[in-house]
PAFI-438009 format. One record per residue (C-alpha): residue number from 1; x, y, z. Coordinates in steps of 0.05 Angstrom, whole numbers, plus 32768, in hexadecimal, padded with zeros to 4 digits. Each point is the difference from the previous one (the first is absolute). Layout:
BEGIN
+-----+------+------+------+
| pos |   xx |   yy |   zz |
+-----+------+------+------+
| NUM |    X |    Y |    Z |
...
+-----+------+------+------+
// end
This chain:
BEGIN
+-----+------+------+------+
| pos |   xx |   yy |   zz |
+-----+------+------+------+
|   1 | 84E9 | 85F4 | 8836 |
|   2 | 7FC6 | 8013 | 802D |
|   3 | 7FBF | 7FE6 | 7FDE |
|   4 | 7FD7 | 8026 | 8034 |
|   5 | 8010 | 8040 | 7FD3 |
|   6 | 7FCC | 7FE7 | 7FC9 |
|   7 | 7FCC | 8009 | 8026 |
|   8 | 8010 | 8053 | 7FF4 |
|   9 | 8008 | 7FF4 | 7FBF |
|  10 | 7FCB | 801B | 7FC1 |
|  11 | 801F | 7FCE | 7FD1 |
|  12 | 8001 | 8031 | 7FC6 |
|  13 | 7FFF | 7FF2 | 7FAF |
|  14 | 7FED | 8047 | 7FE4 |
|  15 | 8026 | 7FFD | 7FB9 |
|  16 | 7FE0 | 8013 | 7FB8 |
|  17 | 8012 | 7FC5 | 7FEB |
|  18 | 7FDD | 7FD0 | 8030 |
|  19 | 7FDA | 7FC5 | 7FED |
|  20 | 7FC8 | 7FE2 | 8022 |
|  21 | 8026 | 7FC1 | 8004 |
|  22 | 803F | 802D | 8028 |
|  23 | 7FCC | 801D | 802A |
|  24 | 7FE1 | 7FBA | 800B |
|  25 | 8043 | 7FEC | 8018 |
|  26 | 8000 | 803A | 802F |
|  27 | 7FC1 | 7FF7 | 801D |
|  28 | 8011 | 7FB0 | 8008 |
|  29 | 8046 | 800F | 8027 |
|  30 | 7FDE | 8038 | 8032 |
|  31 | 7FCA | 7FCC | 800D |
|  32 | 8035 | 7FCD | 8010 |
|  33 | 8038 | 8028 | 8021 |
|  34 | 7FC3 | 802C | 8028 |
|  35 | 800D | 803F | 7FE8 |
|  36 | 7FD7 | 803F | 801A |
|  37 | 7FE0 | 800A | 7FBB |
|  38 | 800E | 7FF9 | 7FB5 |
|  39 | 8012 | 8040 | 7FE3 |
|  40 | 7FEE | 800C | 7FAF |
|  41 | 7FD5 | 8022 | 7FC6 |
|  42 | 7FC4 | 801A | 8004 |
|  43 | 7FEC | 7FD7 | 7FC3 |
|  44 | 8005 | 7FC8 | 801F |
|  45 | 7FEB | 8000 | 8046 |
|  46 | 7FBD | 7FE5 | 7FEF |
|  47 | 801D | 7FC0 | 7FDE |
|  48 | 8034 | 7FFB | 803F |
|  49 | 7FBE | 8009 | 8031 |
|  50 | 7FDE | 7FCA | 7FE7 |
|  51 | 8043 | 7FD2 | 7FF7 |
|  52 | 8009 | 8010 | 8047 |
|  53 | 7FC5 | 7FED | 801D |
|  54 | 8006 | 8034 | 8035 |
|  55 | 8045 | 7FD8 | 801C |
|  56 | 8028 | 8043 | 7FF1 |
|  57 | 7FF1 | 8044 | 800B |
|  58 | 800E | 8021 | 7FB7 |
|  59 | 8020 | 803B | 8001 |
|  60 | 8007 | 8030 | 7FC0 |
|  61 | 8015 | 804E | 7FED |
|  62 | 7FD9 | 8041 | 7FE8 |
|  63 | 801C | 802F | 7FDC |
|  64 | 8044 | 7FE7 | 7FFC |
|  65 | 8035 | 8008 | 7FF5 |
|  66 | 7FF4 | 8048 | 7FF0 |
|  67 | 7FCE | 8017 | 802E |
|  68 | 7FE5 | 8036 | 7FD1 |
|  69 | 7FC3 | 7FE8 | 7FEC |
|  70 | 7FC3 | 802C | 801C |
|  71 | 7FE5 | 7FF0 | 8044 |
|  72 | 7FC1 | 7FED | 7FD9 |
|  73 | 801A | 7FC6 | 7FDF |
|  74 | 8032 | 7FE5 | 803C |
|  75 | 7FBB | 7FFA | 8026 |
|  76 | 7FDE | 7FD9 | 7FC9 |
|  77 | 8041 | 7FD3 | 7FED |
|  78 | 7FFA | 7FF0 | 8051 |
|  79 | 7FAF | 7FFB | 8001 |
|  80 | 800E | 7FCC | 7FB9 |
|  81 | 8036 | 7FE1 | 8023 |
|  82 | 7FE4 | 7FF2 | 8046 |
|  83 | 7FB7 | 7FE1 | 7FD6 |
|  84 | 8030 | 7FDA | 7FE1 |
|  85 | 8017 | 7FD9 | 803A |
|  86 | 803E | 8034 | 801A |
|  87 | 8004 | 7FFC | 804D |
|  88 | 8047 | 802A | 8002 |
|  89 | 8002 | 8049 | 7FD8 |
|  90 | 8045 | 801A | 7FED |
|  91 | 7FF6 | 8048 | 7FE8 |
|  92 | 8034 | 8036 | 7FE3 |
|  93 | 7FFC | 8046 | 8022 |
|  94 | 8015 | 803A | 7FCF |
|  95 | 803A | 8010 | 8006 |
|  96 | 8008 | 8039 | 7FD8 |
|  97 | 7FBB | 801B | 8031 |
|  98 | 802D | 7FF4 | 803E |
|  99 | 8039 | 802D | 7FDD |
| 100 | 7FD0 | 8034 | 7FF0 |
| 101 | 7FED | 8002 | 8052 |
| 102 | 7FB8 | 7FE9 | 7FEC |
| 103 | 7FF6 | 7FE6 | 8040 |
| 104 | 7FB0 | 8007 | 8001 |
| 105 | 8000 | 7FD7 | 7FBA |
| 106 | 8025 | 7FCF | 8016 |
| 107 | 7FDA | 7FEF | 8040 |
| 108 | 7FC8 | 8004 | 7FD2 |
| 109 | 800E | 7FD3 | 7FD6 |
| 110 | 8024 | 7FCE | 802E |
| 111 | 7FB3 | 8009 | 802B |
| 112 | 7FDE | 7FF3 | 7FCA |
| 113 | 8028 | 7FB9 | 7FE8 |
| 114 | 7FF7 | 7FEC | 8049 |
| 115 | 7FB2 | 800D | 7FFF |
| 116 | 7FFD | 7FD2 | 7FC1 |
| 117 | 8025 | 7FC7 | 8020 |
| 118 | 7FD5 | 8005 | 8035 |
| 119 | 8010 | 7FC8 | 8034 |
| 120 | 8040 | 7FED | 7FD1 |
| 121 | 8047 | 8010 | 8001 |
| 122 | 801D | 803C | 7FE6 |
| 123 | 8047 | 8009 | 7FFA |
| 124 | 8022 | 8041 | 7FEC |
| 125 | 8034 | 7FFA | 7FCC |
| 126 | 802A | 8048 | 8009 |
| 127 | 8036 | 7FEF | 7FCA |
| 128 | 803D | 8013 | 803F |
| 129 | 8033 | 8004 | 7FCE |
| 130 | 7FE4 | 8038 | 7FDF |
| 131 | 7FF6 | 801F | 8046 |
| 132 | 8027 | 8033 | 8029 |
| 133 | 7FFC | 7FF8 | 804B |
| 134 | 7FD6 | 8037 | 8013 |
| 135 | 7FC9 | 7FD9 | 7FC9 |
| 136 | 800F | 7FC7 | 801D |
| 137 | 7FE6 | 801A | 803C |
| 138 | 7FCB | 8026 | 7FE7 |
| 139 | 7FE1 | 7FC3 | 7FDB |
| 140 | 8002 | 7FD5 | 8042 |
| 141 | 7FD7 | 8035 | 8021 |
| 142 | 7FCA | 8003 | 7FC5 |
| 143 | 8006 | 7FB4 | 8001 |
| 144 | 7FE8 | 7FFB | 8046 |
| 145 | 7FD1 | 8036 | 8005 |
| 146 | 7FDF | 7FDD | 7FB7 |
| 147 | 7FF1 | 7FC5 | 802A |
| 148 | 8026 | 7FCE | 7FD5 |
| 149 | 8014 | 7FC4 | 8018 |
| 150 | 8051 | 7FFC | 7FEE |
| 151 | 8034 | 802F | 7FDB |
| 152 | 802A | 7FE3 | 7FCB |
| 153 | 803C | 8012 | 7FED |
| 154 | 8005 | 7FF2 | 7FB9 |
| 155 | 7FE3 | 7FE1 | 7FB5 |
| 156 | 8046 | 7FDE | 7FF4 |
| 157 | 7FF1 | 8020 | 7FBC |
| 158 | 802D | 8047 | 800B |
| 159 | 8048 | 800E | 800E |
| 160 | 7FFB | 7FE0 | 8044 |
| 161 | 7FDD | 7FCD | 8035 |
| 162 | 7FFB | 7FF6 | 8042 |
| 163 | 803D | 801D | 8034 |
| 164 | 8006 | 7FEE | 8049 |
| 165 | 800E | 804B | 800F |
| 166 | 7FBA | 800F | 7FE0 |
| 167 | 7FE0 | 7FC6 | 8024 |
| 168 | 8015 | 801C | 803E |
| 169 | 7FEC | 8051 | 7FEF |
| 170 | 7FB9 | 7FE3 | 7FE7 |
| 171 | 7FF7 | 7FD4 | 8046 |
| 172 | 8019 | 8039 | 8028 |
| 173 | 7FD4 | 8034 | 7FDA |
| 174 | 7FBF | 7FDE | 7FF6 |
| 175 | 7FC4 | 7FF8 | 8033 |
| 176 | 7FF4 | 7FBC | 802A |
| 177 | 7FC9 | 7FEF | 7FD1 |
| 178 | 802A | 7FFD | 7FC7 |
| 179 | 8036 | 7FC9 | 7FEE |
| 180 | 803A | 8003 | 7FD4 |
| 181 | 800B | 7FD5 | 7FBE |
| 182 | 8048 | 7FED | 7FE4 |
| 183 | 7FF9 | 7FFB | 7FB9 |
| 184 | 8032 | 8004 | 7FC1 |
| 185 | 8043 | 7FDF | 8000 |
| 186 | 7FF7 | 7FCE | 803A |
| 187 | 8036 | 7FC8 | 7FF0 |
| 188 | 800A | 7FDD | 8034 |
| 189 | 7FE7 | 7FDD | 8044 |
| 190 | 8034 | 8031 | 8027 |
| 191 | 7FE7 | 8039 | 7FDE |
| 192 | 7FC0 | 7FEB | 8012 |
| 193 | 8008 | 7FEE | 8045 |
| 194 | 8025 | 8048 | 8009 |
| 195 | 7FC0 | 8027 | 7FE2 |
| 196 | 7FD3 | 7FD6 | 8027 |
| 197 | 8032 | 8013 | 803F |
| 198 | 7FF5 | 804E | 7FED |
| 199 | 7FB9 | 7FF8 | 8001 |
| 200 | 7FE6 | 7FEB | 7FBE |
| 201 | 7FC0 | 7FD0 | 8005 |
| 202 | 7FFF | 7FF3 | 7FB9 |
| 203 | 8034 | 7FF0 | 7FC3 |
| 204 | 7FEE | 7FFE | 7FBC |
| 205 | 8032 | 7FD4 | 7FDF |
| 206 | 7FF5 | 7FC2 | 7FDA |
| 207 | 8054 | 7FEE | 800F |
| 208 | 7FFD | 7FE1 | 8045 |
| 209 | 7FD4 | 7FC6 | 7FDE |
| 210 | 802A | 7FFA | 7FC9 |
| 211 | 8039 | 8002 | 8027 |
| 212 | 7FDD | 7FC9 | 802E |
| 213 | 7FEF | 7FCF | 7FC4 |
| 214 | 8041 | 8005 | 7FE7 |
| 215 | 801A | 7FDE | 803F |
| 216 | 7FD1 | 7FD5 | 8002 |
| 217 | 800C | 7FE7 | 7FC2 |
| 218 | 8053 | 7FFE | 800F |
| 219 | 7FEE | 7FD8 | 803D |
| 220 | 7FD6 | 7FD5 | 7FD6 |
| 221 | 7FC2 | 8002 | 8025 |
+-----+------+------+------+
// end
């Protein structure tokens, strides 16, 4: 079990159902275990910002998991989100756009999200399960000539997550300025380690820790 992996990981909580005292929990064990961010709802990133106290980036979505609002109102969520305290920007691309080969309204729009973060992270959420190839493709070419900062590979919220045989079409098909995140499905440190291998600098997974703690608590520490 390679703890080195955690420090790739956006330990994620992104449920309807979650409580502040589940996200607290969340925010407690990336802290401790050094995670790359915390991943979770816009609604409360500003009550995770301040629990924080700027120890953890916090990292949370825009127009997920459906990616159909207008670009109007992805570039507020991310404008609300980032004055909230939101260093890390997970937005959904979409998807039906990409299918309809509007190219120009995509790069738009993914522009535009990357203009409101400003000097923050964007990742690219591209939904690859709902994805042939050739959009595959396509959307890591937008993705790098948008300027974002990472292409993701999934919500974990659609018929699919993350695949090592996307991980390696998005490395090999995005620009050097952009890096690939592993997200969706991620259940274990070998999985891990073998996205990492293909290239992924991020995983959004909240397993690995669990998966940790459990042994931890086996071992009795």
């Amino acid at each position: 079990m390679n703890k080195d992996l955690l420090k790739y990981v956006d330990h994620t909580l992104l449920t309807q159902t979650a409580t502040w005292e589940e996200i607290r929990v969340i925010l407690d064990d990336a802290m401790k275990y050094g995670t790359a961010s915390a991943c979770i709802p816009a609604a409360y990133v500003k009550q995770a910002a301040e629990y924080v106290e700027g120890k953890l980036p916090i990292c949370t979505v825009i127009g997920f998991p459906n990616g159909y609002s207008t670009t109007a109102v992805k570039v507020f969520e991310a404008k609300d989100a980032i004055a909230n305290g939101a260093s890390e920007i997970d937005m959904v691309i979409n998807v039906g756009f990409l299918k309809d080969k509007r190219y120009d309204e995509t790069l738009a729009e993914i522009k535009a999200l990357k203009e409101a973060c400003g000097d923050k992270i964007l990742k690219v959420i591209i939904e690859a399960c709902l994805l042939t190839e050739e959009e595959k493709v396509k959307i890591s070419e937008i993705v790098t000539e948008a300027g974002a900062d990472y292409i993701k590979t999934s919500t974990g919220f659609s018929t699919g997550g993350a695949t090592f045989d996307d991980v390696a079409l998005l490395r090999k098909s995005i620009g050097p300025n952009v890096k690939v995140k592993a997200a969706g499905g991620i259940s274990s440190f070998d999985d891990a380690e073998k996205f990492v291998s293909l290239g992924a600098e991020r995983l959004g997974t909240s397993r690995l820790i669990k998966i940790l703690k459990n042994a931890e608590v086996g071992k009795g520490y």
